[in-house]
C-alpha positions in Angstrom: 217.1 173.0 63.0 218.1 170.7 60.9 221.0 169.4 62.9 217.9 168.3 65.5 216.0 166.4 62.4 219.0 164.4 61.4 220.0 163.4 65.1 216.5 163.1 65.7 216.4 160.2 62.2 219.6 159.2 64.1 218.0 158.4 67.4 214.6 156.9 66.0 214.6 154.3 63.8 212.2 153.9 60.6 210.3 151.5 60.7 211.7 149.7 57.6 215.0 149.6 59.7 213.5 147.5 62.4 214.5 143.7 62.9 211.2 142.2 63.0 209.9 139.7 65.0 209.5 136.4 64.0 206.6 134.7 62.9 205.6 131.1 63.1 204.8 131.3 59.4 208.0 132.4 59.2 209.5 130.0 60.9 207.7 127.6 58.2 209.0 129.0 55.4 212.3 129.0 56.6 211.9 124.9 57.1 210.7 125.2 53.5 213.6 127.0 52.4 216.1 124.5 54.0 213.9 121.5 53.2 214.1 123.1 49.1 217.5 123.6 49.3 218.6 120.4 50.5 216.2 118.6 47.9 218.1 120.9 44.8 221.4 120.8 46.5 221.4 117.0 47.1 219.8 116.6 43.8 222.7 118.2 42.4 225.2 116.4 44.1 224.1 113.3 42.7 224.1 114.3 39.6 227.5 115.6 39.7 228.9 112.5 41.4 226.8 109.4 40.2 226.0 110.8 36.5 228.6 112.9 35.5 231.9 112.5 37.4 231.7 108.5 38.0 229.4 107.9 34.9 227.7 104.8 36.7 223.8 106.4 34.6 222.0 109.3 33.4 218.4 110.1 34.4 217.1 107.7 31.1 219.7 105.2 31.3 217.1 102.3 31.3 215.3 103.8 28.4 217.8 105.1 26.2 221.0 102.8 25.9 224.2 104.7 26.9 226.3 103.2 24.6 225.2 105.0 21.7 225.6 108.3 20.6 222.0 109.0 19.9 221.0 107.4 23.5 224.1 109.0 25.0 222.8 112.2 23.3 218.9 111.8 24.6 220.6 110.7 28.4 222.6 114.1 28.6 219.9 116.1 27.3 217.7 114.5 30.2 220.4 115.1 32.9 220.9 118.8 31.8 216.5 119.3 32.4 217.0 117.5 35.3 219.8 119.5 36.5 218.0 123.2 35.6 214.9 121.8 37.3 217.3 121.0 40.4 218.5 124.5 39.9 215.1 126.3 40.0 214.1 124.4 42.9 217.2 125.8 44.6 216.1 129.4 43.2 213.0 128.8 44.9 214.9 127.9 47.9 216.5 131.1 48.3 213.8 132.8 47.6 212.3 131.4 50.6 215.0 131.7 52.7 215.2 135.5 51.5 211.8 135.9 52.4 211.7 134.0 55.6 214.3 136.4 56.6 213.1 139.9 55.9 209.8 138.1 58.4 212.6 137.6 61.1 212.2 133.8 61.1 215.9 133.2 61.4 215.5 134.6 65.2 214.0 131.8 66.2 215.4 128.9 64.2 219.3 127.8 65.4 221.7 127.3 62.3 221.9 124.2 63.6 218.3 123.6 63.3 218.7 125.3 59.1 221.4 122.6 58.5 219.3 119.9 60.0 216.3 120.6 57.6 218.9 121.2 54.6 220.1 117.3 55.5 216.5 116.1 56.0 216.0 117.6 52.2 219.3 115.8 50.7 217.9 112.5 52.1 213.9 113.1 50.7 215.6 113.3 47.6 217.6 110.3 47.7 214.4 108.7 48.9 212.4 110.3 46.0 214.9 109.3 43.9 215.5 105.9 44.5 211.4 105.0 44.9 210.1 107.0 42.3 212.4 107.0 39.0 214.6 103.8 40.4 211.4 101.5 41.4 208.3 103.2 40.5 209.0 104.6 36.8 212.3 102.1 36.2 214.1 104.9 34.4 217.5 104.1 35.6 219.5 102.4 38.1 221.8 103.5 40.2 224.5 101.9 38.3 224.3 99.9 35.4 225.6 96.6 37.0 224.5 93.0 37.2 224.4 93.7 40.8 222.7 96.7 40.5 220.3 95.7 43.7 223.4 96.2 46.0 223.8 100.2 45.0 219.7 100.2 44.8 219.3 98.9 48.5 222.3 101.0 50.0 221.2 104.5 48.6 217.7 104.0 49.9 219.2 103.2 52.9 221.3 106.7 52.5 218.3 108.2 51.9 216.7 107.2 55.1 219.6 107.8 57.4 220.2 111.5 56.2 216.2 112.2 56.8 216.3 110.7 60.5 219.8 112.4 60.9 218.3 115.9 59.5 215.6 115.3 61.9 217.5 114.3 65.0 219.6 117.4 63.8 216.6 119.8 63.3 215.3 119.3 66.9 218.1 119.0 69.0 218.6 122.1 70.9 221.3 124.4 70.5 224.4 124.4 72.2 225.6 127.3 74.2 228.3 128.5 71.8 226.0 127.6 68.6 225.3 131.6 66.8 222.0 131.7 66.1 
């Protein structure tokens, strides 16, 4: 008897094991996941890069000279908020994409397709960057140069390219060898 229940559990799934069929708000959230995670992720990069690594400005760098230690101090305090606030968003990402998942959503979107919105993310960033604390709010420049409008201009332009890219990316149709 119970040989026939456990081949019987064998044969028949649960329900809980089932993939399930994806959903078109599924399907959303997964954008949404790629679209967060290439917003953080890009966001990141930056700051790594630009702020950090090359140590062309910090988030404040207009406000709060970086040749000081108490400016230097107030610019590295604002990067590291910036940074955990990049990192939540990222959290928030994942959570997403978790989510999106267990809905079956990745059935029906191509990797290629995820990488695409990831891209389309990196650039809204750069975008939201470069408009909103570069132009809008003046809180730092790309790099603290006399020519500053050269590095302004060209990572707006960055910006824009990855968006059309990640979109161009995002609807093109899988190839034949592309895993989904």
């Amino acid at each position: 008897m119970a040989d026939k229940i456990i081949n019987q559990s064998l044969v028949t799934p649960d329900s809980s094991d089932r993939i399930p069929s994806p959903t078109s708000s599924g399907v959303k959230t997964l954008t949404a996941s790629g679209l967060l995670l290439g917003f953080s992720l890009g966001g990141l990069i930056i700051e790594i890069v630009v702020h950090l690594l090359l140590q062309w400005s910090y988030i404040l760098s207009n406000i709060f000279p970086m040749n000081t230690l108490a400016g230097l101090q107030v610019n590295i305090f604002s990067d590291g908020m910036f940074d955990l606030t990049m990192w939540l968003i990222a959290v928030a990402g994942l959570g997403l994409l978790w989510w999106s998942i267990k809905q079956g959503a990745h059935l029906a979107m191509s990797t290629r397709a995820f990488i695409g919105w990831n891209i389309v993310g990196w650039g809204g960033l750069a975008l939201f960057d470069s408009i909103v604390f570069h132009t809008l709010l003046r809180l730092h420049q790309l790099r603290q140069v006399s020519n500053f409008l050269v590095y302004e201009i060209a990572y707006f332009f960055i910006g824009l390219l990855l968006v059309i890219a990640g979109l161009l990316i995002a609807g093109s149709k899988p190839t034949e060898l592309e895993v989904r």
